[in-house]
C-alpha positions as CSV (number, residue, x, y, z in Angstrom):
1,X,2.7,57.1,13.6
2,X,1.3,57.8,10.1
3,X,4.4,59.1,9.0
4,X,6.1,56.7,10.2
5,X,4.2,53.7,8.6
6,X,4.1,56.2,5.7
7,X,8.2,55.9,5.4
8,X,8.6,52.4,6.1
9,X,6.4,51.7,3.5
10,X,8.3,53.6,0.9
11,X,11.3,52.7,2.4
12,X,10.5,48.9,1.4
13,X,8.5,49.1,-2.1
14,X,11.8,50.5,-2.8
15,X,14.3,48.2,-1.8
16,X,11.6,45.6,-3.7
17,X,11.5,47.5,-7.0
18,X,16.0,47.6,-6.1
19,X,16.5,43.9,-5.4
20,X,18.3,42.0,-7.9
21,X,17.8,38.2,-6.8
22,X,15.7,35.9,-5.4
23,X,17.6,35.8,-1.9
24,X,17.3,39.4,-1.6
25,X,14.0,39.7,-2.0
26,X,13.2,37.3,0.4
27,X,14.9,39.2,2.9
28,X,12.6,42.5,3.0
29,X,9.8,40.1,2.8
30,X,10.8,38.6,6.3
31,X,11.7,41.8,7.4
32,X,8.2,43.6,6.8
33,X,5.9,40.4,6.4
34,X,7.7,37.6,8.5
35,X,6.6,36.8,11.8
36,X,8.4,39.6,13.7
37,X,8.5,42.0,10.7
38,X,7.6,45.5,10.8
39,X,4.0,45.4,8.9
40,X,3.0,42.1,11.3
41,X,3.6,44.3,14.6
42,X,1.4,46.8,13.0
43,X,-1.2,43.9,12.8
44,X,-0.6,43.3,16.3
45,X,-1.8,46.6,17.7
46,X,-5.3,45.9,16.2
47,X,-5.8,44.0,19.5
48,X,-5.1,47.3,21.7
49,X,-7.8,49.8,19.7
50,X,-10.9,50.3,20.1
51,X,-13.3,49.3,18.2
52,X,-13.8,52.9,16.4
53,X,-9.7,52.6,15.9
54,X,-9.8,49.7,14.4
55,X,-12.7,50.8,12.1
56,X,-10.4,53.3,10.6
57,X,-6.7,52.3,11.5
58,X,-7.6,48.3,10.0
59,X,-8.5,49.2,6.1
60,X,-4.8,51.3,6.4
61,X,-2.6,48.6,8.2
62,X,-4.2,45.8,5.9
63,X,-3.8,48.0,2.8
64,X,-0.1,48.2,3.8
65,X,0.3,44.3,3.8
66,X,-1.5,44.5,0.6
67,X,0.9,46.5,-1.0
68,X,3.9,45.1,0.4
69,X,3.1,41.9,-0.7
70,X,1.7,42.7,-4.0
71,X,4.9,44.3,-4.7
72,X,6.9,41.1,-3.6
73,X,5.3,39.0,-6.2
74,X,5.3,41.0,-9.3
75,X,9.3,41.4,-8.3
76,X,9.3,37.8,-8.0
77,X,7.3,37.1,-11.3
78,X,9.8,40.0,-12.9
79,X,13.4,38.1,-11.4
80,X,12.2,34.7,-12.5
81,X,10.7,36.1,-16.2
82,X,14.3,37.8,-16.6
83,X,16.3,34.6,-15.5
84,X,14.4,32.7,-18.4
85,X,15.1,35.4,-20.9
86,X,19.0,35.1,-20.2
87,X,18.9,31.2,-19.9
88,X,17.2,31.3,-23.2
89,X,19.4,33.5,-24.6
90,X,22.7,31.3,-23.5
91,X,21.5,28.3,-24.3
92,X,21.0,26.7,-28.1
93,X,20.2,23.5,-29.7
94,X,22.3,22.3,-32.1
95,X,20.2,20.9,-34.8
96,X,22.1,19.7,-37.4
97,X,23.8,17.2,-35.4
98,X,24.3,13.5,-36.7
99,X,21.8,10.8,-36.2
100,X,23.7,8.6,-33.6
101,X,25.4,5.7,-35.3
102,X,23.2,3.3,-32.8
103,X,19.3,3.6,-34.1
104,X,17.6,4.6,-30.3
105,X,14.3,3.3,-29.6
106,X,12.6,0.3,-30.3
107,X,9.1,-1.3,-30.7
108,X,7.9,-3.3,-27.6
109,X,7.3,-7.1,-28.5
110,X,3.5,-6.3,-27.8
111,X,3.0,-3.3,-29.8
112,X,4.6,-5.8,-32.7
113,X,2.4,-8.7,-31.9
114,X,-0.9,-6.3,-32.3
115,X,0.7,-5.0,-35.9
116,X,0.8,-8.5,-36.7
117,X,-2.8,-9.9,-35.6
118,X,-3.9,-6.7,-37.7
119,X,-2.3,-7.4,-40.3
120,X,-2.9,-11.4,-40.7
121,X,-6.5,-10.4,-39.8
122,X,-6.8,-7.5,-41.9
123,X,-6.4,-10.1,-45.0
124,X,-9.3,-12.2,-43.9
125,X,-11.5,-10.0,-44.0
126,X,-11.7,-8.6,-40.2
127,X,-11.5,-4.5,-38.6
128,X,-9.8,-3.6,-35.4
129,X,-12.3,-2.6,-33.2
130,X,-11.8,-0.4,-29.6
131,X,-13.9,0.3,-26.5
132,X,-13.0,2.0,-23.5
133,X,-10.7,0.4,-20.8
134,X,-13.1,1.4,-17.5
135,X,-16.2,-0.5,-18.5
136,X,-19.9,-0.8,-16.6
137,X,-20.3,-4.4,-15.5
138,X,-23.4,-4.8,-17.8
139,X,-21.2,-4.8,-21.2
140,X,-18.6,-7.1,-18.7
141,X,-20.8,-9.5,-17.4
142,X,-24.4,-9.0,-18.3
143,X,-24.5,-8.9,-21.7
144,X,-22.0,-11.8,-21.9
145,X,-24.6,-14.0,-20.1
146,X,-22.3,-14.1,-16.9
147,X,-24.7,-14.7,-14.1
148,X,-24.7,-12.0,-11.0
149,X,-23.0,-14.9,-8.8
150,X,-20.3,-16.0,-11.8
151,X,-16.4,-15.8,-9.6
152,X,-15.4,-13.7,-12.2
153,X,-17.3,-11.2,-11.1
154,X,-15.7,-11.5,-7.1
155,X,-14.1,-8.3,-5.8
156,X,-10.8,-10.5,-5.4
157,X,-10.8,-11.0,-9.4
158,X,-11.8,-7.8,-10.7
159,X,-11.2,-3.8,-10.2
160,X,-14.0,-2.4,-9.2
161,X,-14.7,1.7,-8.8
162,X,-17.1,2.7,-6.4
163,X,-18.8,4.8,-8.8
164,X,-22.0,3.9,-11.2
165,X,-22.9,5.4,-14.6
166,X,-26.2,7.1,-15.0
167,X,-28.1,3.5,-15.6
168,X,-26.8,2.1,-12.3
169,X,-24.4,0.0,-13.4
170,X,-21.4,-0.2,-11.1
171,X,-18.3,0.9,-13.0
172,X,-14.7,-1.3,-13.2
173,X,-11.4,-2.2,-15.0
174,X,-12.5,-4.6,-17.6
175,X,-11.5,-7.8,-17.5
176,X,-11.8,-8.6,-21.0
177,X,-12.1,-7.5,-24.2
178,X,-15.3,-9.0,-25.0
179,X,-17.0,-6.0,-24.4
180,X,-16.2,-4.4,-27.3
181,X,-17.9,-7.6,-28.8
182,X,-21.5,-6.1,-27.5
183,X,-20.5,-2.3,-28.9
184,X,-19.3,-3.6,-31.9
185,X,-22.7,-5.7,-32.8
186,X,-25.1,-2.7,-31.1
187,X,-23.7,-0.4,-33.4
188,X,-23.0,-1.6,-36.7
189,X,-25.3,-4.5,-36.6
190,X,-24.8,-7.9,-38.6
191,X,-23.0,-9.2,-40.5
192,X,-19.9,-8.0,-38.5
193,X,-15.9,-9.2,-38.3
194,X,-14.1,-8.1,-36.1
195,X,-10.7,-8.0,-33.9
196,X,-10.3,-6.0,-31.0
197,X,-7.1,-6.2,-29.3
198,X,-6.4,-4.0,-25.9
199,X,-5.3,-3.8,-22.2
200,X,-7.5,-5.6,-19.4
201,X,-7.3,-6.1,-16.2
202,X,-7.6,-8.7,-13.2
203,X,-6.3,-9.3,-10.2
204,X,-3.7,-11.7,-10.4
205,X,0.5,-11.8,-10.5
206,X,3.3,-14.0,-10.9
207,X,5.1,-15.4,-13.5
208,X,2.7,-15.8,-16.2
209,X,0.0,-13.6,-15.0
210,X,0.4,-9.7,-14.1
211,X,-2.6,-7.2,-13.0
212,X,-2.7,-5.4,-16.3
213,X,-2.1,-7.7,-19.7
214,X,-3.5,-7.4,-23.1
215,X,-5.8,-9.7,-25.0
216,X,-7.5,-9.5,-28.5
217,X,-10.9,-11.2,-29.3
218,X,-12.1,-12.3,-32.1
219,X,-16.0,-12.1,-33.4
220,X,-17.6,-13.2,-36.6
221,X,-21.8,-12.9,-36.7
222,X,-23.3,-13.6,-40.2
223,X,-25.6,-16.3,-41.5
224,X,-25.2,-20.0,-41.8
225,X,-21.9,-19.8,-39.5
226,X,-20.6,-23.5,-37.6
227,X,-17.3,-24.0,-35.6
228,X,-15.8,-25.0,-39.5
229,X,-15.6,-21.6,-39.9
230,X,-14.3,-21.2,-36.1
231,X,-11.6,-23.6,-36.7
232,X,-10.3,-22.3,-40.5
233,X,-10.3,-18.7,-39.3
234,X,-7.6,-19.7,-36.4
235,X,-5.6,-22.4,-38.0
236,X,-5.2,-19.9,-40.9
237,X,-4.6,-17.4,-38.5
238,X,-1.9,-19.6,-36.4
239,X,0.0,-21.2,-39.5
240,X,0.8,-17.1,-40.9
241,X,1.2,-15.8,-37.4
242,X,4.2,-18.7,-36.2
243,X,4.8,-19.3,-40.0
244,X,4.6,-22.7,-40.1
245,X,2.6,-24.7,-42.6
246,X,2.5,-27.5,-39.9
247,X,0.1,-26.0,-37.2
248,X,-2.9,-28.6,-36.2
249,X,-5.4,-27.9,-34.0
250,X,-7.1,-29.7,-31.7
251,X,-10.7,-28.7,-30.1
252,X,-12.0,-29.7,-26.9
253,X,-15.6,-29.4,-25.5
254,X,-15.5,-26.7,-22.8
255,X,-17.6,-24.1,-21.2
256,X,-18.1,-20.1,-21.5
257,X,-21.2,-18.4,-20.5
258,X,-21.0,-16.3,-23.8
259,X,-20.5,-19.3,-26.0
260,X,-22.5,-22.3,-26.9
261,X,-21.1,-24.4,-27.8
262,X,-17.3,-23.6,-26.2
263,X,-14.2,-25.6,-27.0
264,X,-10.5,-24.7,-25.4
265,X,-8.0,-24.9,-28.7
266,X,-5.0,-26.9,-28.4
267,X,-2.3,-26.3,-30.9
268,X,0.2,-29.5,-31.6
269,X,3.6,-29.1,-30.3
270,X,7.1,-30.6,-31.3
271,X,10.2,-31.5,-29.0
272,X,13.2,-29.5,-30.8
273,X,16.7,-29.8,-29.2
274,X,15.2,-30.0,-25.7
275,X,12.7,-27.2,-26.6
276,X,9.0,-27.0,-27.2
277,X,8.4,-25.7,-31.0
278,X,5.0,-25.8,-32.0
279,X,3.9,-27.4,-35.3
280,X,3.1,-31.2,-35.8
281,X,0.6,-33.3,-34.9
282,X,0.4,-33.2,-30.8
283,X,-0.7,-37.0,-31.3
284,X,2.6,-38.4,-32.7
285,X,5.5,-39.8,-30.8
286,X,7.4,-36.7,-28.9
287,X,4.8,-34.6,-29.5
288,X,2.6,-32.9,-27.6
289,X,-0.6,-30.5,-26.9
290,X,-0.2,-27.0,-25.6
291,X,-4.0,-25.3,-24.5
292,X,-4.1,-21.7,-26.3
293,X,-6.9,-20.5,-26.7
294,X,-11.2,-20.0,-25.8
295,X,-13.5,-19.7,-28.3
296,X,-16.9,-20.9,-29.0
297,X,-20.5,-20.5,-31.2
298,X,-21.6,-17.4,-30.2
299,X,-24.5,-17.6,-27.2
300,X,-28.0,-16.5,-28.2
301,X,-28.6,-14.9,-25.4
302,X,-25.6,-12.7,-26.1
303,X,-27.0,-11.9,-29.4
304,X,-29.8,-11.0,-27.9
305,X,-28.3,-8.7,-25.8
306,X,-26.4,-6.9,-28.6
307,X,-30.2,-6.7,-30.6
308,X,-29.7,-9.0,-33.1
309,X,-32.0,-12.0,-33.8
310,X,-30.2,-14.8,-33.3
311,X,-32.7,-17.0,-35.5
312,X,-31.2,-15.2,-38.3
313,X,-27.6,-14.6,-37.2
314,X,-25.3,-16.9,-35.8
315,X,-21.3,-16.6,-35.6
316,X,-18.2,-17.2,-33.2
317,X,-15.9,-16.1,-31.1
318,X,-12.8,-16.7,-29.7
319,X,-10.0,-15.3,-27.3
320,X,-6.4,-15.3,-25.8
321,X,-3.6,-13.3,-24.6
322,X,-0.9,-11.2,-26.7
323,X,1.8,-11.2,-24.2
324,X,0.9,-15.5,-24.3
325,X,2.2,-15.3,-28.2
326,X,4.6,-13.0,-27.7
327,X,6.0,-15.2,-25.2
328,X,5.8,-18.3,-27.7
329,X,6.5,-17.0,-30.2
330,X,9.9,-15.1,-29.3
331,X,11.0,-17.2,-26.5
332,X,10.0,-15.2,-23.8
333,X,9.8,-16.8,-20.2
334,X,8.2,-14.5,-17.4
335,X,5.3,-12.2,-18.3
336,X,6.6,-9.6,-15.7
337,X,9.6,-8.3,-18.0
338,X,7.3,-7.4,-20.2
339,X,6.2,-4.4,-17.9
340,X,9.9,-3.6,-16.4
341,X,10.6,-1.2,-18.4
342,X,14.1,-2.6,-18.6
343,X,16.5,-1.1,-21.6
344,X,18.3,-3.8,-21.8
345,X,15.4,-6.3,-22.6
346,X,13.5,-4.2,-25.1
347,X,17.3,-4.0,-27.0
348,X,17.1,-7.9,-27.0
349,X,13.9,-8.5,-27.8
350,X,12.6,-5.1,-29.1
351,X,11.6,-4.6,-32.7
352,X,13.1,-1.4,-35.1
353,X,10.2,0.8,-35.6
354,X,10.8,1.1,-39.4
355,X,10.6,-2.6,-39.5
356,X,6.6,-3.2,-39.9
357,X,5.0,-6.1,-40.3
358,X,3.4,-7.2,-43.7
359,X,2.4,-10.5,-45.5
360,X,4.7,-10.5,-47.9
361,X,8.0,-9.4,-46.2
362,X,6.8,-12.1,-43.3
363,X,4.9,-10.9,-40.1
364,X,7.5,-12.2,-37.3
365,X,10.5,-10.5,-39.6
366,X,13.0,-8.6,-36.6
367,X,15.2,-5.9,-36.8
């Protein structure tokens, strides 16, 4: 029986270390190790020893799987090593083709909106500033001055995880960028200007709303600040962004928990060719208003929350939606395109990469 096993087994670590593909080798591993294979009958007559038998025959018989097996994946490891070493040797890149005459590749209309807010911003004075996309509800909500039983807070309009962070704070998608408001003040303190563009998230879709959109927020904290400051910093903003000289704005008393006092922005709107262009007073004949934008004094109780003294510091903020001015700016109709991933749209309305925007070469300038 030993000599027997004995042969067998250097019968088939031979025909292993022999085989030359992968078909091959799967054969001698059904015949020794497949379910009626020589090696699993052994294993079978475990059941008919005794117990001092099996003592001594079981090391053998499962030291023979061992090696049969072993041997089958090394041969593997060794036929698939070998097939990569002559794909690699057949194959080559060519690389001094030509660049195609067709530039491929272009920059998403949101990825061009942010270099422009950057870049209109970056001349007033203002830093990008970033925070991280899964928030704790206390930077959403809590330091904003958004009470526990605010509707924004509902499961049905944000993302919750069912996770909390070490402080107990239940963890989410965050549904604005305001946070980065809070960070922004906690660490570098006041006086402070700053944009901070990025992804949020809410549960909402259709036409001009999807679950995942981007936003950027403004936030100015110094001394002696008023909503003239508020309204300057967007109507300059507005006039270089749509690159018109004709932009008015219109503010309207509203309400934010994080601001006080809070006004929505209107921006004036004119009736081109059957088209709404914006520019001109929304107060003349065949014009109009168009609601843009929320913005606001900065609360004290949020500049509390950040650990400034809001005796001594006061400033605004504001916010609205980059895919919105993408969409007004460029003619764009339905939000959802922007997230298709559709060639054929990003070669209408994409933007060459080499084509940056700057100040003096105009911000909106498309390839």
């Amino acid at each position: 029986m030993a000599d027997d096993t004995d042969t067998r087994l250097s019968d088939t670590l031979g025909a292993i270390a022999a085989s030359e593909t992968g078909d091959a080798l799967e054969a001698i591993r059904i015949e020794a190790l497949g379910k009626k294979g020589w090696v699993s009958a052994l294993m079978k007559t475990l059941g008919g020893m005794t117990p001092e038998q099996r003592q001594s025959e079981g090391p053998k018989i499962q030291g023979t799987r061992a090696q049969v097996a072993d041997a089958i994946a090394a041969r593997k490891a060794a036929l698939a090593d070998a097939a990569l070493d002559a794909r690699l040797a057949s194959e080559t890149l060519d690389l001094t083709l030509p660049a195609p005459h067709t530039p491929k590749g272009s920059v998403h209309p949101v990825s061009q909106v942010m270099d422009e807010l950057a870049e209109i911003f970056a001349d007033m004075g203002f830093s990008v500033a970033t925070g991280p996309e899964i928030e704790d509800d206390w930077h959403n909500f809590t330091a904003l001055n958004m009470a526990e039983t605010h509707p924004a807070r509902a499961m049905h309009d944000t993302f919750y995880f069912p996770d909390r962070n070490a402080d107990g704070n239940r963890m989410l998608l965050r549904t604005h960028t305001s946070p980065v408001q809070i960070r922004a003040m906690k660490a570098q303190g006041a006086p402070i200007r700053i944009i901070a563009p990025g992804r949020v998230y809410r549960s909402d879709s259709d036409a001009t709303h999807t679950p995942m959109f981007h936003q950027v927020e403004g936030l100015v904290i110094d001394r002696d600040i008023h909503l003239g400051h508020l309204k300057w910093t967007l109507e300059t903003f507005l006039k270089a962004f749509f690159e018109r000289d004709d932009i008015v704005l219109r503010l309207r008393p509203s309400y934010f928990p994080f601001t006080e006092p809070s006004v929505e922005v209107d921006v004036g709107w004119q009736d081109v060719g059957g088209k709404r262009v914006l520019g001109g007073d929304g107060a003349a004949p065949g014009h109009g208003w168009m609601e843009l934008l929320g913005s606001g004094m900065v609360n004290r109780r949020v500049i509390e929350m950040a650990g400034l003294d809001p005796d001594e510091w006061q400033g605004f903020a504001w916010g609205l939606g980059v895919d919105r001015l993408a969409m007004l700016k460029y003619g764009m109709d339905d939000l959802r395109a922007f997230f298709d991933g559709d060639g054929r749209w990003l070669d209408h309305y994409g933007f060459g990469a080499f084509d940056q925007p700057t100040l003096s070469g105009g911000v909106g300038a498309a390839s």
